[in-house]
Wavefront OBJ file of the C-alpha trace (Angstrom):
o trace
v 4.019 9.237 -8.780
v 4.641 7.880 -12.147
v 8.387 7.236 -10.869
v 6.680 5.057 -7.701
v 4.846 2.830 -10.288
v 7.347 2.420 -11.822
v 9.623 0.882 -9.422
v 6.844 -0.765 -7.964
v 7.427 -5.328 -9.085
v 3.977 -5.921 -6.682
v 1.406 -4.173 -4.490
v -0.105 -5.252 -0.934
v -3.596 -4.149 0.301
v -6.125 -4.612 2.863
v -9.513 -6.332 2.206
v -11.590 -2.667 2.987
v -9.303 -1.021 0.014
v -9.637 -3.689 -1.909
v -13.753 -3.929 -1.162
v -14.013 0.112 -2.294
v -11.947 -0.111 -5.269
v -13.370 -3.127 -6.869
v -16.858 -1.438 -7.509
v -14.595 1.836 -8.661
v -11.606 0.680 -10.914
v -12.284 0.542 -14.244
v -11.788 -2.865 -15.692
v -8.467 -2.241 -16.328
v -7.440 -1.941 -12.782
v -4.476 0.630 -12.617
v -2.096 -1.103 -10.732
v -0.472 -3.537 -13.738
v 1.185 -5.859 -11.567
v 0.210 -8.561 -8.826
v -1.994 -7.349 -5.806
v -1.814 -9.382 -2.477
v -5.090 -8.473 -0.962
v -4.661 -9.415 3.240
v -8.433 -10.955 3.925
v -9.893 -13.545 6.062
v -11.861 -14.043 2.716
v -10.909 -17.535 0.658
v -11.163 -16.711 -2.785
v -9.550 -17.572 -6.078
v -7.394 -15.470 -7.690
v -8.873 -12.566 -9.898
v -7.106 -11.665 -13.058
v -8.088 -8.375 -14.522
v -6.898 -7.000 -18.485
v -3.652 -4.951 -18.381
v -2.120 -7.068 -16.166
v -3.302 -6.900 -12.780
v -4.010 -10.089 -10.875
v -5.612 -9.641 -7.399
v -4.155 -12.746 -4.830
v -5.684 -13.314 -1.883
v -3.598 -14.519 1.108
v -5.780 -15.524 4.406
v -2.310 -16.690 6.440
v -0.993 -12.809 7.926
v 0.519 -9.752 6.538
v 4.258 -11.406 6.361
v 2.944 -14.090 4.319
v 1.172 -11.531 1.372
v 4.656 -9.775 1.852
v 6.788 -12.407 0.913
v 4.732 -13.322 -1.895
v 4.699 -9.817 -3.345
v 8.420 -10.069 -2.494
v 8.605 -13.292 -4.674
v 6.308 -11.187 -7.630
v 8.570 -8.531 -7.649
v 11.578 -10.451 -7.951
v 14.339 -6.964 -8.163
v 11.664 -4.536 -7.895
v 9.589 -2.405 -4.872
v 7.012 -3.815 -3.021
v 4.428 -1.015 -2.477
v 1.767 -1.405 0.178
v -1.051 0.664 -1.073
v -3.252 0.667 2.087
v -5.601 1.207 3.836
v -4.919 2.604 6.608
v -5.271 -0.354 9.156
v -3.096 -2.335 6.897
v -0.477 0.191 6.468
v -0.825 0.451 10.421
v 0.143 -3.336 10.437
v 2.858 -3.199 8.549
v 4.549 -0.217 10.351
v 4.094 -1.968 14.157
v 5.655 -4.950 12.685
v 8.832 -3.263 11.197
v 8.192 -3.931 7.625
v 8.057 -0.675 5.915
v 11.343 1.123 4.792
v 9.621 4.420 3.173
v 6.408 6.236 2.766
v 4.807 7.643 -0.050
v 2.058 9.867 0.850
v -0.249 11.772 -1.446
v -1.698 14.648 0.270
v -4.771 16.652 -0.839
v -6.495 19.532 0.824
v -9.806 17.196 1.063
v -11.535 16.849 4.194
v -13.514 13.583 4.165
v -13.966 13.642 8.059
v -13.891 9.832 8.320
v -11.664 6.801 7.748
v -8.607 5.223 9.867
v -6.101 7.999 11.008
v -2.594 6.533 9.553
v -0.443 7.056 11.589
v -3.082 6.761 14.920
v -1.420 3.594 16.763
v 1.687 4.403 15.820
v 4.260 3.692 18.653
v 6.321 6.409 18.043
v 9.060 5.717 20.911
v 9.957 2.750 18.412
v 9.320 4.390 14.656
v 10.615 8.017 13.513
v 9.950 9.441 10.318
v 12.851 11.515 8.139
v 11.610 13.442 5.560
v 13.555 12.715 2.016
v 10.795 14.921 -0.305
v 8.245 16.913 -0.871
v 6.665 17.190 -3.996
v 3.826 20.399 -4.338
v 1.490 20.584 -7.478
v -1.891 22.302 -7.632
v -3.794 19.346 -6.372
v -1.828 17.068 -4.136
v 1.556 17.390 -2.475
v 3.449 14.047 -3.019
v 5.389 13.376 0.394
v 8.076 10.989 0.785
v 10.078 9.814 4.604
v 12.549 7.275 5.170
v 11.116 4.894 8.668
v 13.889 4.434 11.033
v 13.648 2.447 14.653
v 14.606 4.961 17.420
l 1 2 3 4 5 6 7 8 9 10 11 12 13 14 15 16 17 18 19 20 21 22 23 24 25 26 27 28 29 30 31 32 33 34 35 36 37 38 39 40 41 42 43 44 45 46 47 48 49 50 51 52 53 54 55 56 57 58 59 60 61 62 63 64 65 66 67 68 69 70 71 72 73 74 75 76 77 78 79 80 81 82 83 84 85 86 87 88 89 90 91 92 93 94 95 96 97 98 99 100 101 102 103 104 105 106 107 108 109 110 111 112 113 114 115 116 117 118 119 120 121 122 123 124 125 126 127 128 129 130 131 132 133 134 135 136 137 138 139 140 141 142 143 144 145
């Protein structure tokens, strides 16, 4: 994980992640670099200490991607979710490689990630698989069948 933020010159989220973890980061948010937040929602940019500054773009998910491109400059663009934004991103071609955290958690609800998937078009190779005690970090390369 630490290796992921590490790489990581820009994140890209959804408005509903964005909405839960505003009331649940602590100040300093954890991400450290820009955050293009996809919303229909005009707002200014909100700069938070440590050096995360949420942007949010109203014009489509290629737009917030080439401005986190821009942020990055030579480093990874991480989309960081949700799920219907992740699901977005996939259908359009744009994502090279997953990182997936999985916990033995059942919360019973939320946006299935890979439901809508058109999976004649996208296959999945796994390149890792990472266990510890609490979450197994998963990693697959997205190729076009």
């Amino acid at each position: 994980v630490r290796e992921t933020f590490e790489r990581t010159g820009a994140s890209v989220m959804g408005k509903r992640m964005f909405d839960a973890g505003e009331q649940a980061w602590p100040e300093e948010a954890p991400f450290h670099t820009p955050v293009f937040v996809v919303t229909h929602e005009k707002r200014d940019p909100w700069e938070r200490p440590g050096g995360t500054t949420f942007h949010f773009v109203n014009d489509g998910i290629e737009h917030a991607l080439d401005q986190a491109r821009e942020a990055a400059r030579h480093r990874d663009v991480r989309i960081a979710g949700g799920g219907a934004t992740i699901l977005e991103y996939v259908n359009a071609g744009l994502i090279d490689e997953f990182s997936i955290a999985l916990s033995p958690v059942l919360f019973g609800s939320g946006i299935r990630l890979f439901e809508g998937v058109d999976a004649g078009r996208v296959a999945l190779e796994p390149v890792r698989a990472e266990p510890s005690p609490r979450v197994t970090h998963l990693t697959y390369t997205v190729r076009e069948r």
